[in-house]
C-alpha positions in Angstrom: 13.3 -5.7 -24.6 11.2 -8.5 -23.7 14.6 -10.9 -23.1 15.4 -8.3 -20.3 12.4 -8.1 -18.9 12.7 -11.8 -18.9 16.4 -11.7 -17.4 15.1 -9.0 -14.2 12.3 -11.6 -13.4 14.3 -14.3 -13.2 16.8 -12.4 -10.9 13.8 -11.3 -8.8 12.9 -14.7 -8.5 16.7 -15.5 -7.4 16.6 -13.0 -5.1 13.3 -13.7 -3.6 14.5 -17.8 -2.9 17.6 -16.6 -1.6 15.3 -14.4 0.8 13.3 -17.6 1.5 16.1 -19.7 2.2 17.3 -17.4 4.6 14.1 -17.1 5.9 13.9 -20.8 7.2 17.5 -21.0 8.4 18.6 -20.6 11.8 20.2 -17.6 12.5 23.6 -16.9 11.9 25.9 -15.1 14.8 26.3 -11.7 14.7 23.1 -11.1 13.3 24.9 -12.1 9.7 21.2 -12.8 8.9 19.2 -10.1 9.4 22.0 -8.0 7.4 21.8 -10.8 4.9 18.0 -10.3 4.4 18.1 -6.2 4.8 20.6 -6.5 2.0 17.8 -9.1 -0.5 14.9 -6.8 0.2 17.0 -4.0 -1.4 17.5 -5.8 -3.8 14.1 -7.0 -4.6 13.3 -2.8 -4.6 15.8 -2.3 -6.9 14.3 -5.1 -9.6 11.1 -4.2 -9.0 11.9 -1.2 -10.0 14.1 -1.8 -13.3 11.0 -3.9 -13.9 8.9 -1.0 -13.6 11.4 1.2 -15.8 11.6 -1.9 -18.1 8.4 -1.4 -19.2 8.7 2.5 -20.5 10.2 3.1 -23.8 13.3 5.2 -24.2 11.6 8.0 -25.1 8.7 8.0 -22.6 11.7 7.7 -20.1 13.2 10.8 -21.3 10.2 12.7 -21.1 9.7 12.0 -17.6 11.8 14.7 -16.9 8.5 17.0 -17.3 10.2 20.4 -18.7 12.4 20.4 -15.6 15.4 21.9 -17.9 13.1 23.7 -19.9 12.1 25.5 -17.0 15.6 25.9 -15.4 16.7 27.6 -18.5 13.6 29.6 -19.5 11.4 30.2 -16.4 7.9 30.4 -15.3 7.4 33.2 -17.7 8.2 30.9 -21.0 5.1 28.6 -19.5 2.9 31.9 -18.9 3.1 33.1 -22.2 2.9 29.8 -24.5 -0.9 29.4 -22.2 -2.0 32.8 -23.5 -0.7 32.3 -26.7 -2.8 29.3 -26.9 -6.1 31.4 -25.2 -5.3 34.0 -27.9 -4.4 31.4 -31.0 -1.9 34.0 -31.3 1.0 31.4 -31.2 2.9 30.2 -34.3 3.8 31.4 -37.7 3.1 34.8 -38.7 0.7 34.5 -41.8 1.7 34.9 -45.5 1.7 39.1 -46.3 0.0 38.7 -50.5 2.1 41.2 -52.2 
């Protein structure tokens, strides 16, 4: 995890001289250098943000959904009655019946 982490910063740091370079050059015809530079700072957006993702765990990244195809399948009711089943504590297991 950290190697890649490691590998997107360098390539952001690519990116970013490559951005510089281009920066200090004189421009090319046909406005190849504006394009050129459009096309870097998507780029640097699109490492910034693997960075960003980098950071989360598998699992966090997962749950970032938020119940989105929990709530596709079951509905606002589903959410509606787990909350009063919590108010209530009448959620979970049925108790033991002693025979």
């Amino acid at each position: 995890m950290a190697s890649d982490r490691s590998s997107l910063r360098a390539l952001r740091s690519l990116i970013s001289d490559a951005d510089l370079i281009l920066e200090t050059t004189p421009a090319l015809p046909q406005n190849r250098t504006a394009a050129c530079r459009e096309n870097l700072r998507a780029a640097l957006a699109l490492t910034d943000d693997l960075l960003k993702q980098a950071k989360m765990t598998p699992a966090a990244a997962l749950g970032h959904k938020g119940g989105t195809s929990t709530s596709r399948k079951l509905g606002a009711d589903h959410y509606r009655r787990m909350a009063a089943a919590r108010k209530t504590r009448g959620g979970g297991r049925p108790r033991k019946q002693a025979d």
